[in-house]
C-alpha positions as CSV (number, residue, x, y, z in Angstrom):
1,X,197.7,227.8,293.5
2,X,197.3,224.1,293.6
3,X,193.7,223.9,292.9
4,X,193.3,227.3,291.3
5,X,192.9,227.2,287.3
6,X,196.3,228.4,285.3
7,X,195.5,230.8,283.4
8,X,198.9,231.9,282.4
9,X,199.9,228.8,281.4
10,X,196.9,227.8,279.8
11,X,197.4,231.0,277.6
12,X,200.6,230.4,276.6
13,X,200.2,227.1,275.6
14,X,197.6,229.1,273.4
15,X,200.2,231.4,272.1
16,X,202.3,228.4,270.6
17,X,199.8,226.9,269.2
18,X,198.8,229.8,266.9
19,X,202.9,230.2,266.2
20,X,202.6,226.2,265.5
21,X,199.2,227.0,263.3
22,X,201.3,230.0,261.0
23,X,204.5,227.5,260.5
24,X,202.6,224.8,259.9
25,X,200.7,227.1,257.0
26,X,204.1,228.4,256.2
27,X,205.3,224.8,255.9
28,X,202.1,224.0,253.4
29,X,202.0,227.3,251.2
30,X,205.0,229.3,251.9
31,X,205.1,232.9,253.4
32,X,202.0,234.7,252.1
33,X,203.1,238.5,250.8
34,X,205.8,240.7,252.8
35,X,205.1,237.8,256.2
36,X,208.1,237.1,257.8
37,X,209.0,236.3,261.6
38,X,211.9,236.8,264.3
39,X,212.2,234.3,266.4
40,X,213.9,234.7,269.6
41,X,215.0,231.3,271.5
42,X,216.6,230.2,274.6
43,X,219.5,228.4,273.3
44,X,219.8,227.0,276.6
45,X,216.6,224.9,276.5
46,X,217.2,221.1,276.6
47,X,215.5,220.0,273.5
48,X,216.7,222.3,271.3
49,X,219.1,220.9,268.2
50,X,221.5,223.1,266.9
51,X,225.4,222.9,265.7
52,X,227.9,223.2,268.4
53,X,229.3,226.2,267.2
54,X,226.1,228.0,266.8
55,X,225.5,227.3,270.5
56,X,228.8,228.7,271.6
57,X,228.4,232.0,269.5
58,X,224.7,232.3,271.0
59,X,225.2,230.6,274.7
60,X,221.8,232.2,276.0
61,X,219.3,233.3,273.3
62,X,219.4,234.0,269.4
63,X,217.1,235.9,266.8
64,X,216.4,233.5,263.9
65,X,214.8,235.1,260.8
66,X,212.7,233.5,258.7
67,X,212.0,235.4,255.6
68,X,214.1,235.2,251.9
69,X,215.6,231.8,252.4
70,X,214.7,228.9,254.6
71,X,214.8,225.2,253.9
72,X,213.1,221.8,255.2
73,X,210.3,223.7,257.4
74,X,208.6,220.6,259.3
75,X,206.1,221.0,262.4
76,X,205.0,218.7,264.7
77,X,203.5,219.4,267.9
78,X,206.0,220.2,269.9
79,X,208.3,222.3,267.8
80,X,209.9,222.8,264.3
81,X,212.6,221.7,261.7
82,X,214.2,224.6,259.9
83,X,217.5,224.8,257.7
84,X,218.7,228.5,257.8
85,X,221.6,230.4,256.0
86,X,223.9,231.4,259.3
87,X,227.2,233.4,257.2
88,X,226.5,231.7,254.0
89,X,226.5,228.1,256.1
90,X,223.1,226.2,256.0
91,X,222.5,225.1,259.2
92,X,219.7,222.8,260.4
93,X,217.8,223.7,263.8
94,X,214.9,221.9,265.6
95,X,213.4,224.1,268.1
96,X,210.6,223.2,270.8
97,X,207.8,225.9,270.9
98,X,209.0,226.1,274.8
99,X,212.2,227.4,273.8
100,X,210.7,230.4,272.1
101,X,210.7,233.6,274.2
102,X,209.3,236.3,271.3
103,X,207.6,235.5,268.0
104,X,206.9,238.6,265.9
105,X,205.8,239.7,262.3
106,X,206.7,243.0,261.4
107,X,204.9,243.3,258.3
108,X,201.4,243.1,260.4
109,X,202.9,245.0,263.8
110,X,202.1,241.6,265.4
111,X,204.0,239.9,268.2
112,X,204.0,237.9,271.3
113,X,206.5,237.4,274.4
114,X,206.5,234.5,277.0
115,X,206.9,235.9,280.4
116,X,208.6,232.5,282.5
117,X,206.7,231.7,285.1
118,X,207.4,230.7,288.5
119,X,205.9,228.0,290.5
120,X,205.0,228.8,294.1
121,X,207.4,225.7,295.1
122,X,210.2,227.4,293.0
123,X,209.4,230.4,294.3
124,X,211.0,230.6,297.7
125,X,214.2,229.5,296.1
126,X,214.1,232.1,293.7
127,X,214.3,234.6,296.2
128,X,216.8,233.0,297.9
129,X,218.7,233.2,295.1
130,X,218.0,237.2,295.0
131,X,219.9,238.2,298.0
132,X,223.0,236.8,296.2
133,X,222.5,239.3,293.2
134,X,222.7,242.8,291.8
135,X,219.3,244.6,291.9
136,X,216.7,244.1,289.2
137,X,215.6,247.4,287.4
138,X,212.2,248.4,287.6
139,X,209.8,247.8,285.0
140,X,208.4,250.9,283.5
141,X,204.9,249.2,283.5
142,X,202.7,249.9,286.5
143,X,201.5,246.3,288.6
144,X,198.6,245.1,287.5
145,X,195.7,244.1,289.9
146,X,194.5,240.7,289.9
147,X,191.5,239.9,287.1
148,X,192.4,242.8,285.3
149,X,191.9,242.6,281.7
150,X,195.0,243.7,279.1
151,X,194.6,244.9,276.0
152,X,196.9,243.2,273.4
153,X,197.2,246.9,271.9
154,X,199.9,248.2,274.7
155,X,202.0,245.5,272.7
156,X,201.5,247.0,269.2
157,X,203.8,249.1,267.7
């Protein structure tokens, strides 16, 4: 879709820009009440800064809570500072909002997930690189037509 209009990534650079609006609030005022987040991320994104050993023990993705204790929250535009307690070590991160896969509150049964997206130049490769694998399981969602409007309530607990 070279001329077409982007809607998926034009919503998800939505998405982390409401997770940058809470953190940044967060950063100001602290967590409001029972708020607290988990925070999956791709530990294998480029810009993300965190100690070597951290990296090896979480090679593809980790789940970072912030809730009791957290230190030196800043947010900029492209991501955030955070110090968190990993076995009784404080441990500094900086992670780009692109590196985040799921952002979710429990305490209001609110989340979000970033799908990747594939370009249709990347996409020929990708399947390419399918014959090569095991088989994918099935999602247990039904395929959605195109245009169709989805309710942010299937997401909900």
């Amino acid at each position: 879709m070279a001329h077409g209009i982007d809607y998926g990534n034009l919503m998800h650079g939505a998405m982390r820009g409401l997770i940058r609006d809470v953190l940044a609030g967060v950063q100001a005022r602290g967590l409001p009440g029972e708020h607290h987040f988990f925070i999956t991320l791709n530990t294998r994104h480029p810009d993300i800064a965190m100690a070597d050993w951290l990296r090896d023990r979480y090679p593809e993705e980790i789940t970072i809570v912030i809730q009791n204790w957290f230190e030196n929250l800043a947010v900029d535009d492209d991501g955030f500072a955070i110090t968190l307690n990993f076995g009784n070590q404080p441990e500094p991160l900086y992670v780009p909002f692109d590196a985040i896969s799921t952002f979710v509150d429990p305490s209001v049964e609110f989340g979000l997930k970033f799908e990747t997206h594939v370009s249709e130049d990347d996409e020929e490769d990708d399947l390419d690189d399918l014959d090569d694998e095991a088989p994918m399981e099935e999602a247990e969602t039904e395929p959605r037509k195109p245009g169709e409007v989805v309710s942010l309530d299937q997401f909900r607990k």
